[in-house]
C-alpha positions as CSV (number, residue, x, y, z in Angstrom):
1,X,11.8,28.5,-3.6
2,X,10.4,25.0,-3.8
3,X,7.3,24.4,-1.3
4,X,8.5,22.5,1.6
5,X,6.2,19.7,3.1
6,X,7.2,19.8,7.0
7,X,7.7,15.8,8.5
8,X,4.3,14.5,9.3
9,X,3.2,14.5,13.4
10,X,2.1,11.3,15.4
11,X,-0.8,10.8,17.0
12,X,-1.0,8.3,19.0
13,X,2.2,6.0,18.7
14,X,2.0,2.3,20.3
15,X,6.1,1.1,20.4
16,X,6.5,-2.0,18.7
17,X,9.3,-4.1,16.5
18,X,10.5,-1.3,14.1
19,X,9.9,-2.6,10.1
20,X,10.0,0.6,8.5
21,X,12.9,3.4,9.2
22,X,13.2,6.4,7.4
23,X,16.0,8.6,8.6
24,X,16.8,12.6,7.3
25,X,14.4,12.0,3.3
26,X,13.9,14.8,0.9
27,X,12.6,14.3,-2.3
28,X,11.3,16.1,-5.5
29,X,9.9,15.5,-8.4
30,X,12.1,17.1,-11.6
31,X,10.1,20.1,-12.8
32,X,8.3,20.9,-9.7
33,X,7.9,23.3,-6.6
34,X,7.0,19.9,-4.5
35,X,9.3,18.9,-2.3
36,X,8.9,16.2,0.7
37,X,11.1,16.2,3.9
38,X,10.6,13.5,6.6
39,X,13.7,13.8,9.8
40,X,12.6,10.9,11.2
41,X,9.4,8.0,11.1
42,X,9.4,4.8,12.4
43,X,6.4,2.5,11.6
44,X,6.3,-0.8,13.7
45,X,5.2,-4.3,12.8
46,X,1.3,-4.9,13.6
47,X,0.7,-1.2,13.0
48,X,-2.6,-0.4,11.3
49,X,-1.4,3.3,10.2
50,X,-3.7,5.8,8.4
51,X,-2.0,8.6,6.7
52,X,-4.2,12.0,6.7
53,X,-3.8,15.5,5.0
54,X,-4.4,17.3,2.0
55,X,-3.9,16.6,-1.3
56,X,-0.9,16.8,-2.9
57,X,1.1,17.4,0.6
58,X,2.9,14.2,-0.1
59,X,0.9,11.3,1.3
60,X,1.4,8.7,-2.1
61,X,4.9,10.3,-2.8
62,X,5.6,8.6,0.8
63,X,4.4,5.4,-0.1
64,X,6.0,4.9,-3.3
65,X,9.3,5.8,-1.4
66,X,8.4,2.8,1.2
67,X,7.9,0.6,-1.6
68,X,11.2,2.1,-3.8
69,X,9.1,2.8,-6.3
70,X,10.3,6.1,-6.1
71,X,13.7,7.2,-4.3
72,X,15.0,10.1,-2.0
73,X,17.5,12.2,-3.1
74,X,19.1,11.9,0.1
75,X,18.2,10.1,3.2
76,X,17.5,6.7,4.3
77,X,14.7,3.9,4.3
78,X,15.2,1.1,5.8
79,X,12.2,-1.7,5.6
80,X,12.4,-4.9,6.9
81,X,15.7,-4.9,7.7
82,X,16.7,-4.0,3.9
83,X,18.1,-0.4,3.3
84,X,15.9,-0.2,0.0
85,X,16.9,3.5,-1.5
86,X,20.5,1.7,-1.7
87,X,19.2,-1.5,-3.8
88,X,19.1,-1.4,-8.2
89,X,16.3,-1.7,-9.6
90,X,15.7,-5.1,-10.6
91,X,16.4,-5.6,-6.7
92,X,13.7,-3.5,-5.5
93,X,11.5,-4.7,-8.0
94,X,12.1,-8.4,-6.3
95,X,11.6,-6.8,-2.6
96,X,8.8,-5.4,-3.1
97,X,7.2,-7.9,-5.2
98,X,7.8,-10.3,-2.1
99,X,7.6,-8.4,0.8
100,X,4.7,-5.3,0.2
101,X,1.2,-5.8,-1.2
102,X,0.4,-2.4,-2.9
103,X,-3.2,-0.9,-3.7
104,X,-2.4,1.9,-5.9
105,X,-5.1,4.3,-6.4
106,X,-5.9,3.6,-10.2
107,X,-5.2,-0.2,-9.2
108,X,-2.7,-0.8,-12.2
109,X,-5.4,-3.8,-13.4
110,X,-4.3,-5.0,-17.1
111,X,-7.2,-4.4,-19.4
112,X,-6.2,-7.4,-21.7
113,X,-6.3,-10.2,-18.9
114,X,-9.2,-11.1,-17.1
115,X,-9.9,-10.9,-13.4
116,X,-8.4,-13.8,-12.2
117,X,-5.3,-13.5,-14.2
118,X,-5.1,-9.7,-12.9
119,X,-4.6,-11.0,-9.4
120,X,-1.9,-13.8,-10.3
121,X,-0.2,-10.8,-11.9
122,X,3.1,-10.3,-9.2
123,X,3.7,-14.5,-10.2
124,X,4.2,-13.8,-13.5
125,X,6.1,-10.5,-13.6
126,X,8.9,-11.6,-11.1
127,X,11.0,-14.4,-11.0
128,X,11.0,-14.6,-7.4
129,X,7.5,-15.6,-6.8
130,X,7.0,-19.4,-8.0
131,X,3.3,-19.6,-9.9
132,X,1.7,-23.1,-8.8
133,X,-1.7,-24.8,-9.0
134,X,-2.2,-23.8,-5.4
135,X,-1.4,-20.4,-5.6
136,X,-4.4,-20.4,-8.6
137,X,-6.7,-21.8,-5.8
138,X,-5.6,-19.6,-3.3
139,X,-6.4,-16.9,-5.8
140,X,-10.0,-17.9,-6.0
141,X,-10.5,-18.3,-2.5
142,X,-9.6,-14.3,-2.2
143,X,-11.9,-13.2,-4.7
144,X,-14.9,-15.0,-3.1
145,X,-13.2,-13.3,0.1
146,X,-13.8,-10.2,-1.0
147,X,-17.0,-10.9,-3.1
148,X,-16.0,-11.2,-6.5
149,X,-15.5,-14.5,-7.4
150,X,-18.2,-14.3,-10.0
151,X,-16.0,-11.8,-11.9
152,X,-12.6,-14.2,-12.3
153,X,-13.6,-14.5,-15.9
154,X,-14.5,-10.7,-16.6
155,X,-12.0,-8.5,-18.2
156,X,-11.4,-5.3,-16.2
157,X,-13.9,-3.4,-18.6
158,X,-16.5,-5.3,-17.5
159,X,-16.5,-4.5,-13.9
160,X,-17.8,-1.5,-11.5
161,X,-15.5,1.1,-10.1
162,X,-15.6,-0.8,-6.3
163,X,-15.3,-4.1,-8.5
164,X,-11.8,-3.4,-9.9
165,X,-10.9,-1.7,-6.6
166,X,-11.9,-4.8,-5.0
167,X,-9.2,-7.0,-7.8
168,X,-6.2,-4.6,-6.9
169,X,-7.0,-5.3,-3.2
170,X,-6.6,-9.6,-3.9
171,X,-3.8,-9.1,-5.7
172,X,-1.7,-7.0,-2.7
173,X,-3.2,-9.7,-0.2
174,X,-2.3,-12.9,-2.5
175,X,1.2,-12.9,-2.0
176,X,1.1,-13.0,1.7
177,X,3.2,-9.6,2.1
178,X,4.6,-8.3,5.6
179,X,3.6,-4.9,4.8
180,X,0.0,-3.4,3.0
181,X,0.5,0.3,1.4
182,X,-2.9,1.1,0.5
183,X,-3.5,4.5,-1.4
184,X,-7.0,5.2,-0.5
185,X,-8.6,1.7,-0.6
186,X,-11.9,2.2,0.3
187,X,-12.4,5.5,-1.4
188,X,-14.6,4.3,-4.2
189,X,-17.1,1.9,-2.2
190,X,-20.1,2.2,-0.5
191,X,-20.0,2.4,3.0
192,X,-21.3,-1.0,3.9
193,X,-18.4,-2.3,1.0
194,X,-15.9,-0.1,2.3
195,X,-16.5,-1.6,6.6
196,X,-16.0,-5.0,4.9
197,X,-13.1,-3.9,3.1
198,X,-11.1,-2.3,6.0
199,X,-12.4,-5.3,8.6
200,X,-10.4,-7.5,5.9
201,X,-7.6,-5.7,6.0
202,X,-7.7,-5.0,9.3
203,X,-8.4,-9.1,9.7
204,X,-5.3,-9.5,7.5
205,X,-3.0,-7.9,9.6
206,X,-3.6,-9.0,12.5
207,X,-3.9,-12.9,11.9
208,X,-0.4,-12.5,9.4
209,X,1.1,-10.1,11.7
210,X,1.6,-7.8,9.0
211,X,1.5,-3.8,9.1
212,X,-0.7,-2.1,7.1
213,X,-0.1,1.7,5.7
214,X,-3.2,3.5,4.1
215,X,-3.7,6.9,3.0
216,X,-7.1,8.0,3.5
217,X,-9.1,11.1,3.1
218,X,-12.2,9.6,4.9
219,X,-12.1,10.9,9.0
220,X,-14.7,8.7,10.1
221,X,-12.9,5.4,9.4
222,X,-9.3,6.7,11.7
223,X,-10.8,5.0,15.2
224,X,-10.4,1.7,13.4
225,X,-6.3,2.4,13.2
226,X,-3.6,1.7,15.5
227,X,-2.1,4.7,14.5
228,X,-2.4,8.4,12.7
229,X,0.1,10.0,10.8
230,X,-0.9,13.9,9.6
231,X,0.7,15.4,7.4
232,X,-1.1,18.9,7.7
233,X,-1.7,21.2,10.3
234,X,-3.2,18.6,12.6
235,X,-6.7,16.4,12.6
């Protein structure tokens, strides 16, 4: 019998404009016990939302399914107003290069191109983002945003765990998304690194009116959110 992950409880749910809908999911990976079930989430615009639980209970499988990176085998998930599990691929690829900043984990940096190119990366994989002189600019005014505009001209090798953390986290915020998914963002900083971090992101969402997703394994940062999702037993 595959392992069933039980929906995740709400804690503390502020109603707002619904952006993400996921209605009756189950998924699985091919090979594996793992299986995730969600009856029913809604996630509203201008939600700061930290997702809690153990690992492996399904916290990253549920953002890749937000971002149709991965899809459900049955069930629905609506974002934005766009039933994504129902677009192809190169359509999903388009969304969610327009639509979601993601900070994956191992932040996906290309080890051949050097900071600042790393960052302009979603402008020249997808036809649906327009690269311009501006957008350049705007890309160096993140990085000295976030403190690494000394590194543009490094190559990923060259920089700190928290550095290359800190490039994944310009690139998600360059394209202006509606909605951050942010697989443990602040988990390699140090703590005075990871307040500025989250206060950015934090900052982010509140002056774009964005919502903001993050799974997170550290307690002590869960008064700053709007919002927490467990997917264990409880806090």
């Amino acid at each position: 019998m595959p392992r069933r992950r039980r929906g995740p409880s709400i804690i503390d749910h502020r109603p707002s404009t619904t952006i993400i809908e996921i209605s009756d999911i189950s998924f699985s990976y091919p090979d594996s016990d793992f299986r995730l079930e969600v009856g029913s989430l809604s996630i509203g615009q201008g939600e700061k939302a930290a997702l809690i639980g153990s690992s492996g209970i399904g916290k990253t499988t549920l953002l890749n399914l937000i971002a149709g990176i991965l899809l459900p085998q049955k069930g629905e998930i609506e974002v934005d107003g766009t039933a994504v599990n129902r677009r192809n691929d190169a359509a999903r690829r388009a969304f969610r290069i327009t639509k979601i900043g993601f900070v994956f984990q191992d932040f996906r940096l290309l080890e051949y191109l050097n900071v600042h190119d790393n960052i302009l990366l979603p402008y020249r994989i997808n036809r649906a983002l327009s690269m311009s002189g501006e957008v350049k600019e705007k890309a160096r005014a993140v990085a000295s945003d976030l403190g690494i505009e000394d590194k543009l001209d490094k190559l990923p090798s060259r920089l700190s765990h928290g550095e290359r953390q800190r490039v994944a986290i310009c690139r998600a915020l360059l394209t202006e998304p509606k909605i951050l998914l942010a697989d443990e963002p602040t988990g390699n900083l140090d703590p005075a690194n990871k307040a500025h971090i989250l206060e950015k992101l934090f900052d982010y969402v509140d002056t774009q009116e964005a919502t903001l997703i993050t799974v997170t394994h550290d307690h002590a940062l869960l008064s700053g959110f709007s919002r927490v999702i467990d997917f264990g037993e409880g806090l």
